[in-house]
C-alpha positions as CSV (number, residue, x, y, z in Angstrom):
1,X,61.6,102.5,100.0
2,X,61.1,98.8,101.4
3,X,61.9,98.3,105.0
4,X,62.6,94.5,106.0
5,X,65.2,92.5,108.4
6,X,67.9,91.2,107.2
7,X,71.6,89.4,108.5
8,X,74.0,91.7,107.3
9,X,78.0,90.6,106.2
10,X,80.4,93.2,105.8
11,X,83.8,92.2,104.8
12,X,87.2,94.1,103.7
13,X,90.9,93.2,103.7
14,X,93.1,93.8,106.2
15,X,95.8,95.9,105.5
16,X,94.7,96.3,102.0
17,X,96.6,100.0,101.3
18,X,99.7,98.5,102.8
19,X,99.3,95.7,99.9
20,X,98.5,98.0,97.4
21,X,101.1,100.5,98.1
22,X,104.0,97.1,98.2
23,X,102.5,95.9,95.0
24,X,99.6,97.2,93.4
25,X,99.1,95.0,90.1
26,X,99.7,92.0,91.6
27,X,97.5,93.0,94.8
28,X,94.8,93.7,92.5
29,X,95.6,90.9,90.1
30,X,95.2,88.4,93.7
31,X,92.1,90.7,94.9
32,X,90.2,89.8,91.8
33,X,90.7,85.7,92.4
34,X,90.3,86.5,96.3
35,X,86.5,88.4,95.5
36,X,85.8,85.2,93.0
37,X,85.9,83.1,95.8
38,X,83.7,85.3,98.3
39,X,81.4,85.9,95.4
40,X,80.8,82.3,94.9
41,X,80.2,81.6,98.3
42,X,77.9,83.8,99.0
43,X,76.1,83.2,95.8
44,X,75.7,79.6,96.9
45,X,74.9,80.5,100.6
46,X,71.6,82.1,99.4
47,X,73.2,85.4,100.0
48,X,72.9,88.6,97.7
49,X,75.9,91.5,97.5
50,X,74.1,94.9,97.4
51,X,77.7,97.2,97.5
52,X,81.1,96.5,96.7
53,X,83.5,99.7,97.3
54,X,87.1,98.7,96.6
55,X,88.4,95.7,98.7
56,X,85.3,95.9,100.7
57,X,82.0,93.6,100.4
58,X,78.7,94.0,101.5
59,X,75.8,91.3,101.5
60,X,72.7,90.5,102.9
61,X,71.2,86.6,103.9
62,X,67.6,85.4,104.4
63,X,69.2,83.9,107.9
64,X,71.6,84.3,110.5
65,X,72.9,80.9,110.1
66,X,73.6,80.9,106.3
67,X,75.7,84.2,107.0
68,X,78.2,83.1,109.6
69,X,78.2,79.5,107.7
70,X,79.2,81.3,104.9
71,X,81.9,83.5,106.6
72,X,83.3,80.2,108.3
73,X,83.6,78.9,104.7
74,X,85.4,82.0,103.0
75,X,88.0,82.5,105.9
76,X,89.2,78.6,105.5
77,X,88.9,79.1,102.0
78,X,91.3,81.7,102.0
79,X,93.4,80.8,104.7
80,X,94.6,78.2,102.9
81,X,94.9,79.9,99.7
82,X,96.9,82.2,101.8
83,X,99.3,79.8,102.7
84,X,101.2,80.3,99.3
85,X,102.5,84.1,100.4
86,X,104.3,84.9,102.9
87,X,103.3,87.2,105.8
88,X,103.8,90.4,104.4
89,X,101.8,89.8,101.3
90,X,99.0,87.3,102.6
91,X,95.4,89.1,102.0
92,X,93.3,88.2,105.0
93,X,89.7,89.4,105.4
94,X,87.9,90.6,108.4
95,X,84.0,90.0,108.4
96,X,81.5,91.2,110.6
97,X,77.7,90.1,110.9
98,X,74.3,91.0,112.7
99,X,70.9,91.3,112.5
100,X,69.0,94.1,111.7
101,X,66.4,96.6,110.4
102,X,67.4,98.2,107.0
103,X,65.7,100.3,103.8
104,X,65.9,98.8,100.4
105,X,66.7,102.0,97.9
106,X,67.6,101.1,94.1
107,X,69.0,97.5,95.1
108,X,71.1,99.1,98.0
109,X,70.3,98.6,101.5
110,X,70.8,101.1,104.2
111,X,70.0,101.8,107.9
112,X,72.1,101.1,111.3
113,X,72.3,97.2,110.4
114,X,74.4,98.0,107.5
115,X,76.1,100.2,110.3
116,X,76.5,97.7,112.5
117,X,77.6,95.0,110.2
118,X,81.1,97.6,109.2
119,X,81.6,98.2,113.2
120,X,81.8,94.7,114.1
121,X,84.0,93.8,110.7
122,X,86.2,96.5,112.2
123,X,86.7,94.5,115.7
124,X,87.2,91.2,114.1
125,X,90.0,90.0,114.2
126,X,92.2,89.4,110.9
127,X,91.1,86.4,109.1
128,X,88.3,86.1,111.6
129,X,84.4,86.9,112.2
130,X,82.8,89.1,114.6
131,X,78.9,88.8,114.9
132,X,76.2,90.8,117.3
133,X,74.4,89.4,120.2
134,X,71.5,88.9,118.3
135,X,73.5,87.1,115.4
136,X,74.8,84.6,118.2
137,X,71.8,84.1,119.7
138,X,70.5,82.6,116.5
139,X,73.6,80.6,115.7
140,X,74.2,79.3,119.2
141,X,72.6,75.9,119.1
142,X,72.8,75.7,115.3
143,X,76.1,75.7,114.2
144,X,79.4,73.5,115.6
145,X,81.1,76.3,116.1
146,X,82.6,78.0,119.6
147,X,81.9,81.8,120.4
148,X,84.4,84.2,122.6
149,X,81.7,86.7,124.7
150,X,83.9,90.2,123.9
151,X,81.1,92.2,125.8
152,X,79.3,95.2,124.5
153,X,81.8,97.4,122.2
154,X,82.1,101.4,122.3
155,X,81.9,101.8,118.1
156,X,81.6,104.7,116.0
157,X,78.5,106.7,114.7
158,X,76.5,103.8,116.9
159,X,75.0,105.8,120.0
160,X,74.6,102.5,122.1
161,X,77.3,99.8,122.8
162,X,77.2,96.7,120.6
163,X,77.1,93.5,122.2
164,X,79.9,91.6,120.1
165,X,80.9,87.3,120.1
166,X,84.2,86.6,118.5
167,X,84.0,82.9,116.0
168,X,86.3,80.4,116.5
169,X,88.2,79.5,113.8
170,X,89.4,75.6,112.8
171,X,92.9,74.5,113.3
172,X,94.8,73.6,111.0
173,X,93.9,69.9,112.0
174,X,90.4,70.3,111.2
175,X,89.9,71.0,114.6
176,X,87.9,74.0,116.4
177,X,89.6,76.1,118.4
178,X,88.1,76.4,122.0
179,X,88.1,80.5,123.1
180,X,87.7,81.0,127.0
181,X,84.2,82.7,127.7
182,X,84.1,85.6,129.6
183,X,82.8,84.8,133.2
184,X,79.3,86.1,133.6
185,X,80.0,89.4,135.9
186,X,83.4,90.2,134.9
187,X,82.5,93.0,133.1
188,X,82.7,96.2,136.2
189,X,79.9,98.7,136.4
190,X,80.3,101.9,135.1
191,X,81.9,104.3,137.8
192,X,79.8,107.1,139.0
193,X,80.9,110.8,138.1
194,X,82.5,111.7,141.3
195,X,84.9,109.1,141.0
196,X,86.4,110.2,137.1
197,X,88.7,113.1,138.9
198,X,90.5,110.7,141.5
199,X,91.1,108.2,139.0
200,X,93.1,111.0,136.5
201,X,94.7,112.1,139.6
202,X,96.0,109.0,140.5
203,X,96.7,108.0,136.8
204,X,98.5,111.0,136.4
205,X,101.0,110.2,139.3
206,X,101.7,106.5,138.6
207,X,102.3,107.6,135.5
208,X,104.8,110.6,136.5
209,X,106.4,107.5,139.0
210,X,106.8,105.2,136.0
211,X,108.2,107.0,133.8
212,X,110.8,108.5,136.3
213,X,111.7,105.0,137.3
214,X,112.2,104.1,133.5
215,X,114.4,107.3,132.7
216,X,116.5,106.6,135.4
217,X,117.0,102.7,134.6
218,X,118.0,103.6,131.0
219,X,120.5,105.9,132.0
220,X,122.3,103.2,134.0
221,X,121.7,101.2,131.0
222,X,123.3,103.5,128.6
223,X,126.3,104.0,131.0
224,X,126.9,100.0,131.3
225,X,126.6,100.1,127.6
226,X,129.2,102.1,127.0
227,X,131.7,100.9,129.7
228,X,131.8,97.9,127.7
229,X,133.7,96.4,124.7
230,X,132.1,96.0,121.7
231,X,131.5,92.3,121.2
232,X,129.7,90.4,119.0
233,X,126.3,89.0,120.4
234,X,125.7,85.3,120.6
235,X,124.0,83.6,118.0
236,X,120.9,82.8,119.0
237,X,120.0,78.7,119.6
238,X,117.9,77.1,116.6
239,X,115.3,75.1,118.1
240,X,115.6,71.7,118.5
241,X,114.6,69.8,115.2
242,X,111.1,68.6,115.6
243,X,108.8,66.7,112.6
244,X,107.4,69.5,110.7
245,X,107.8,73.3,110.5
246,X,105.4,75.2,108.3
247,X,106.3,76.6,105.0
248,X,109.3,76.3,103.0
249,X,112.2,73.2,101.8
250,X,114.7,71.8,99.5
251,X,115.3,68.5,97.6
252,X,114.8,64.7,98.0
253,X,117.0,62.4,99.8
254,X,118.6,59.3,99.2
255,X,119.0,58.4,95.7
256,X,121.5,60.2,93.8
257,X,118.4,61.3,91.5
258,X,115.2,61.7,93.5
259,X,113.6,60.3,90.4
260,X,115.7,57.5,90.2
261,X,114.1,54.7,92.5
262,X,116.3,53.0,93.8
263,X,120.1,54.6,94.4
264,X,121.7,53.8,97.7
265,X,120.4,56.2,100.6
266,X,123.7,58.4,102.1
267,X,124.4,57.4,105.2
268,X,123.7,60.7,108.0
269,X,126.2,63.0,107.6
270,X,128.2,64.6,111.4
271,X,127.4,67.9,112.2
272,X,129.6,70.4,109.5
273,X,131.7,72.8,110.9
274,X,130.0,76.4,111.0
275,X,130.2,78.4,108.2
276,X,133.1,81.2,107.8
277,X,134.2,83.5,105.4
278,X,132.6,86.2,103.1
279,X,129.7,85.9,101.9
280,X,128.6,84.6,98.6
281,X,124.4,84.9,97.6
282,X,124.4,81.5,96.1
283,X,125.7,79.4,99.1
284,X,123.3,80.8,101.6
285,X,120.2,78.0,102.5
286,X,116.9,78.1,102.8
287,X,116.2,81.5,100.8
288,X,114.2,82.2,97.6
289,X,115.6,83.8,94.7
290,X,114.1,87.2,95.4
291,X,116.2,87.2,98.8
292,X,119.0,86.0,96.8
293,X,119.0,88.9,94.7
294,X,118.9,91.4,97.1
295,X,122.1,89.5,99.1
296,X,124.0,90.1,95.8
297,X,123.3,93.6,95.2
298,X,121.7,96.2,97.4
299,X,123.3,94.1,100.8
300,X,126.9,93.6,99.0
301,X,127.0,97.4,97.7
302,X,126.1,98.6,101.2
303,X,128.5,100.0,103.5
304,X,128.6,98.9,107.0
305,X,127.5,98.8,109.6
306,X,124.8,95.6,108.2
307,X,123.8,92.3,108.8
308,X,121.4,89.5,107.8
309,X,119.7,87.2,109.8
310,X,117.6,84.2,108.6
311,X,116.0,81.0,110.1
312,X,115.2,77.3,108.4
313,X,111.9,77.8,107.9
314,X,113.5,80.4,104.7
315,X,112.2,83.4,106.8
316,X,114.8,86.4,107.1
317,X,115.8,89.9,108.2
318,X,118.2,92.7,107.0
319,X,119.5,96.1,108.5
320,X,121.3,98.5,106.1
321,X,123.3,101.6,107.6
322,X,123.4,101.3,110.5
323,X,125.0,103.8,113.6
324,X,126.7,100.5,114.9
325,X,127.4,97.1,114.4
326,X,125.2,95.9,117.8
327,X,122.3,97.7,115.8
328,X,122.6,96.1,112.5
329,X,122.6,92.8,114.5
330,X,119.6,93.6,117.0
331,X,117.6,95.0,113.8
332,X,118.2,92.0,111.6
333,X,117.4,89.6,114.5
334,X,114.2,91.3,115.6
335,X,112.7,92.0,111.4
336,X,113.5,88.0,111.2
337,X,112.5,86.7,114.4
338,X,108.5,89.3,113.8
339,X,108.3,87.5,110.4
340,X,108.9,83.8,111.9
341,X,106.2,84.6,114.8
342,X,103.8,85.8,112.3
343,X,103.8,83.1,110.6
344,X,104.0,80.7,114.0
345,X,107.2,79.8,112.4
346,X,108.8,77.0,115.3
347,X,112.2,77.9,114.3
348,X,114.4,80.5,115.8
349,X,116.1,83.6,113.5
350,X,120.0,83.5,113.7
351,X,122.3,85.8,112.5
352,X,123.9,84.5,109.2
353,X,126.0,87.5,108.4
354,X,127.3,90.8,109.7
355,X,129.1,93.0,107.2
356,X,130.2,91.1,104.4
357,X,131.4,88.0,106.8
358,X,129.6,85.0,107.1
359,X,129.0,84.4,111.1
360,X,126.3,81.5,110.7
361,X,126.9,78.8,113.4
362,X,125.6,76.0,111.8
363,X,127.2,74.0,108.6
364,X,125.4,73.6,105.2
365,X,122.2,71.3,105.4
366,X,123.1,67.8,104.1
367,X,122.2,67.5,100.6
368,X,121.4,64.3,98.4
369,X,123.9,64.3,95.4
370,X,122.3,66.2,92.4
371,X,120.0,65.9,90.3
372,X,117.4,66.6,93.1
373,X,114.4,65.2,90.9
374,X,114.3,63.1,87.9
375,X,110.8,63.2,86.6
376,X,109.6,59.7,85.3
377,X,106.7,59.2,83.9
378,X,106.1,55.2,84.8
379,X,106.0,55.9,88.5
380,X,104.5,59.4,88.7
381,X,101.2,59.6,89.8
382,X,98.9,63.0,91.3
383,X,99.3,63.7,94.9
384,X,97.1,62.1,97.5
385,X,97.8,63.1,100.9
386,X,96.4,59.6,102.3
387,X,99.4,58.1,100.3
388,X,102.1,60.1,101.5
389,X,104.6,58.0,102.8
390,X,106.0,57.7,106.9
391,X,103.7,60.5,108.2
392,X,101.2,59.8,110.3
393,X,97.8,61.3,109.9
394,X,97.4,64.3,111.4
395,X,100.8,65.7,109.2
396,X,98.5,63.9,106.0
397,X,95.4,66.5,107.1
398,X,98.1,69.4,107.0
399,X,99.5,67.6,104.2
400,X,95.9,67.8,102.4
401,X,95.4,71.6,104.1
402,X,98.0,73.5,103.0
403,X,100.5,71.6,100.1
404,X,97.9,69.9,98.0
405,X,95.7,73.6,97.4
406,X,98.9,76.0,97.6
407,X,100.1,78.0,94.5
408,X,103.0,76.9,92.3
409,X,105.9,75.7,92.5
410,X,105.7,73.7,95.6
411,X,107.4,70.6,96.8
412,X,108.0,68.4,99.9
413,X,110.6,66.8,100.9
414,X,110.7,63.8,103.3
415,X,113.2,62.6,106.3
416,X,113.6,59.0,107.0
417,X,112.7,59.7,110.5
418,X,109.4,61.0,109.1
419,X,110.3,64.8,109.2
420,X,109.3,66.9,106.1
421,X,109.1,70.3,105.0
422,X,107.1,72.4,102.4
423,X,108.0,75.4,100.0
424,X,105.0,76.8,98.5
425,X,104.8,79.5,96.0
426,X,108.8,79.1,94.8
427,X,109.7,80.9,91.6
428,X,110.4,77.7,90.1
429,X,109.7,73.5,90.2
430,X,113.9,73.9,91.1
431,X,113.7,76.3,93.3
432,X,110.9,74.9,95.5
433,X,113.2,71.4,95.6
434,X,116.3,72.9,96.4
435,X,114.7,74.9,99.5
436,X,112.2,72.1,101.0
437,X,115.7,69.7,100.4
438,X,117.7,72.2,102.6
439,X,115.4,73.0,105.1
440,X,114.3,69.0,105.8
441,X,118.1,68.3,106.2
442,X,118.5,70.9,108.6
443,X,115.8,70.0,110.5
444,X,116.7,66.3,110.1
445,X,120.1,66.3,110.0
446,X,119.9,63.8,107.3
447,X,120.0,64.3,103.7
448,X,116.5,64.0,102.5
449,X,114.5,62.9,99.5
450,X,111.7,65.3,97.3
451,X,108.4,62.8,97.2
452,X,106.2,65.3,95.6
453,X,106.1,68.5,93.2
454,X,103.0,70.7,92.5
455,X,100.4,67.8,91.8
456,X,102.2,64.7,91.8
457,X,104.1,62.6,93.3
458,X,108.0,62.2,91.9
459,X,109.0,58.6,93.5
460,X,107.5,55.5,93.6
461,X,104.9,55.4,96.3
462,X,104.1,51.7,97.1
463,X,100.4,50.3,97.3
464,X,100.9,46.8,97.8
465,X,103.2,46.7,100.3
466,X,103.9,48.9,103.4
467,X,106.2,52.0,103.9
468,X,108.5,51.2,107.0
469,X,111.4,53.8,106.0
470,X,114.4,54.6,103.6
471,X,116.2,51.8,101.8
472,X,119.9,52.0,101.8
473,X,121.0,48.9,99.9
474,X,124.8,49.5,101.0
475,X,124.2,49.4,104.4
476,X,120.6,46.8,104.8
477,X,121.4,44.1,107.2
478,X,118.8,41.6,105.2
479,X,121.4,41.9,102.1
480,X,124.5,39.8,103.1
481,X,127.4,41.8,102.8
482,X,129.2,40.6,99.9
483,X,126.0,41.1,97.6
484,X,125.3,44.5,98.9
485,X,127.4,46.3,96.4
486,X,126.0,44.9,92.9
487,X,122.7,45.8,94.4
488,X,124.0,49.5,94.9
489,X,125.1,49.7,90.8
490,X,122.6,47.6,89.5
491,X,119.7,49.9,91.3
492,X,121.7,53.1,90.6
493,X,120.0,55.6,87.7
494,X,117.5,52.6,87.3
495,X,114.3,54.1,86.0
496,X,110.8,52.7,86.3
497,X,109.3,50.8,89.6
498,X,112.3,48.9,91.5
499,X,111.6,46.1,94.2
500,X,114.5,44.0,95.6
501,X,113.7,40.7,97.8
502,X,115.9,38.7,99.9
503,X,115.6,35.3,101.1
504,X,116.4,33.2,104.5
505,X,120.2,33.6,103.4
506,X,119.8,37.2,102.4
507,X,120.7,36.2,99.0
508,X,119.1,39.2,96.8
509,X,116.4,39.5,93.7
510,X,115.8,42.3,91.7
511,X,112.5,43.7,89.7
512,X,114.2,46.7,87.8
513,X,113.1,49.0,85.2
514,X,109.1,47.4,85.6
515,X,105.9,49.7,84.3
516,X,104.3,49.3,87.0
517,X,104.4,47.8,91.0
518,X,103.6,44.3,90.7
519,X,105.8,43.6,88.0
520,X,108.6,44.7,89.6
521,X,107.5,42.7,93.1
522,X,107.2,39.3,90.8
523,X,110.1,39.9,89.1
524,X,112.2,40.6,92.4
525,X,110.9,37.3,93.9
526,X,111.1,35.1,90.7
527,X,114.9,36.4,90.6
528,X,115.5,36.0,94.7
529,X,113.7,32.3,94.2
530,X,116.3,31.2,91.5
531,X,119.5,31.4,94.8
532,X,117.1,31.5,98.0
533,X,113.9,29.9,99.0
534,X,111.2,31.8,101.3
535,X,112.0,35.1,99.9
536,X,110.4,38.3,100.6
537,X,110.0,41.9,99.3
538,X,111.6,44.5,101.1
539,X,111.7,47.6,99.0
540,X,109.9,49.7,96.5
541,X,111.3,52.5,94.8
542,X,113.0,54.5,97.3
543,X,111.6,53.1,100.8
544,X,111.7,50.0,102.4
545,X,108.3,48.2,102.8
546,X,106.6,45.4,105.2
547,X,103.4,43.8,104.8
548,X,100.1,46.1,105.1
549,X,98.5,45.5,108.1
């Protein structure tokens, strides 16, 4: 046996029997990718895995540094793999690291370093890293990275506390996060002996107090409750539209085809009345097919009391059999509204249905006439965050995060007021459109328009020129009015890169059906030159454009 000191990483997944239990092939199926990725990291890191024992990992470094460097990389690594799942299914490691004296036996390494290392993967948090005092005080000056001071931890089999320092993890900006050290001091002595009785006596009788107060409170609560009439809760508020939520959306915007560059933008639709009447799967928003399914059979077949809530991020909750209609209500709210906040969802859970009646407050999200997308092959071209149109750079860096790595299907759709909204991991090309479509118009209160699917971009997205906003040929005030309509047919289902220019009397030119940019600009101002003089481009494809600064 060969003694030596070594950094020790211990990893495993969080929640990995739940997974398992939910799904096992497809757990195990993702597990086998997931350990690719740790593998190869470490691998690169200098590191060496001695033991592997179902979901969990254990390896040692030649330094502190190259451990928790490593750790840093697998957890954003997989964070944004995890991006494509929702909560209930992500697979999130926890990783703990120190420094310590182990024996080498047959390749294996054991000892209370390899102790250590599962005790403080155990107090990380999930998707985080947990290193020792000694790990930290090596890292410290050495990596850009922020520690949280959780003081010395009471773990298992380890007959001495373990000094422990929470990681920070980046943002989703790129960012660090910035954790709030613990004050020097803070942490109380231990009491003496004497004083363990008094405090169980006096424990004992605030608790005895408490608990009276609260029996007493629910029993007026349970009397008010019943002096009442049964009415229907108020839908809970949806939040006030803001630019971005975080995970799932419909279909493009303006043109009738998505594809299509050019087709006159719908003007913004008034609010719609609230939805009424029994419910029908296939009209509800913002859900997958899975969700979809289960509305049309094990809901519909259920008796009452049930209901179904849901929000516009696509996130939703069910109750089945319920004592009560107030139950099913409070139970679908609550399972919608956990899954939302896990997944820091902005948007609030409302209830859509209760029984077999729709009770949803809001209308249906505008919607851009169908088809959604109409792939072409002249103006496609692989997504590039940095191009995506409107947005301004810190929505291109989630952009780049978490739509450009995600699992298929995925798509984004785009507001004119610069809004937009991801579905990632859809069943279907189809199905990710139709959802990032509804969700955006929600949101915007606009129909809007699908820019990209899986790894390219479906409308033109202008180079030369710069993207200022939608173009709506029926209603632009630099066509004059009487010209505005042949501009609408002539632009309508035309394929290929489109470019209209007007000129000091707003008398149009068109570039239509063109292989690439600059032949349709030149052709748009050779055509606007022929009636108008100082003409000028302003719009490509789908959006209108200015000069680039």
């Amino acid at each position: 046996m060969k003694r030596k000191i070594a950094a020790i990483f211990a990893a495993d997944i969080a929640g990995y029997s739940r997974l398992v239990a939910e799904d096992e092939e497809e757990t195990l199926r993702r597990l086998a990718s997931y350990r690719e990725v740790v593998d190869d990291f470490i691998a690169k890191a200098g590191g060496r895995i001695f033991n592997t024992a179902g979901d969990a990992v254990l390896a040692e470094f030649p330094s502190a540094v190259d451990a928790v460097r490593c750790a840093i990389d697998i957890q954003e690594s997989l964070r944004t793999r995890n991006m494509a799942y929702p909560p209930s299914r992500q697979m999130s490691f926890r990783i703990g690291i120190t420094i310590g004296d182990v024996v080498e036996r047959n390749g294996d390494l054991l000892g209370d370093g390899v102790n250590i290392a599962a005790r403080l993967e155990g107090l990380a948090e999930v998707g985080g890293i947990c290193v020792s005092r000694a790990v930290h005080e090596q890292v410290a000056n050495k990596l850009s990275v922020q520690f949280a001071d959780i003081g010395a931890q009471e773990v298992k089999n380890i007959p001495t506390p373990v000094h422990a320092y929470m990681v920070a993890m980046r943002r989703e900006d790129g960012s660090y996060s910035k954790p709030q050290l613990k004050k020097p001091g803070a942490k109380l002595a231990a009491a003496p002996v004497w004083m363990w009785p008094l405090v169980v006596a006096v424990v004992s009788i605030v608790g005895i107090v408490v608990t009276g107060f609260l029996y007493n409170t629910k029993l007026k609560q349970t009397a008010t409750a019943a002096s009442k009439l049964a009415a229907p809760p108020g839908a809970v508020p949806s939040a006030t539209p803001s630019p971005m939520p975080t995970q799932m959306a419909k279909t493009p915007m303006t043109p009738p085809n998505a594809g299509a560059a050019m087709a006159p933008m719908p003007a913004p639709l008034p609010s719609a009345a609230p939805m009424a009447g029994k419910l029908a799967a296939d009209s509800v928003p913002f859900i997958n097919e899975r969700v979809r399914n289960f509305l049309a059979g094990e809901y519909s077949a259920a008796g009452d009391y049930k209901a179904f809530a849901l929000n516009v991020g696509g996130f939703t909750g069910s109750a089945l059999n319920q004592p009560n209609e107030d139950a099913a209500r409070s139970m679908a709210l609550e399972q919608c509204q956990k899954r939302a906040d896990a997944a820091q969802s902005p948007r609030r859970c409302e209830l859509y249905a209760v029984g077999n009646n729709v009770v949803y407050t809001h209308g249906k999200p505008p919607m851009p006439p169908a088809p959604y997308v109409r792939y072409d092959a002249m103006t496609e071209r692989a997504f590039a965050s940095k191009d995506f149109p409107i947005v301004r750079d810190p929505q291109k860096i989630r952009l780049e995060n978490m739509f450009a790595p995600a699992a298929k299907s995925r798509s984004v759709a785009l507001s004119p007021g610069g809004q937009y909204f991801m579905v990632l991991g859809a069943s279907s090309a189809d199905d990710a459109a139709r959802r990032s479509l509804e969700s955006c118009g929600a949101i915007a209160g606009v129909a809007c328009l699908v820019v990209a699917i899986d790894d390219n971009f479906v409308v033109p997205i202008p180079t030369l020129f710069r993207v200022t906003g939608f173009f709506n040929a029926a209603s632009n005030a630099s066509i004059m009015a009487d010209a505005r309509g042949e501009v609408v047919r002539k632009l309508t289902d035309a394929m290929g890169w489109n470019a209209v220019a007007v000129g000091t009397s707003g008398r149009p030119g068109l570039g239509l059906k063109a292989a690439d940019e600059q032949t349709a600009v030149t052709s748009a101002l050779a055509d606007c030159a022929k009636r108008d003089r100082d003409c000028h481009v302003i719009a490509i494809g789908p959006f209108t454009v200015g000069p680039i600064n």
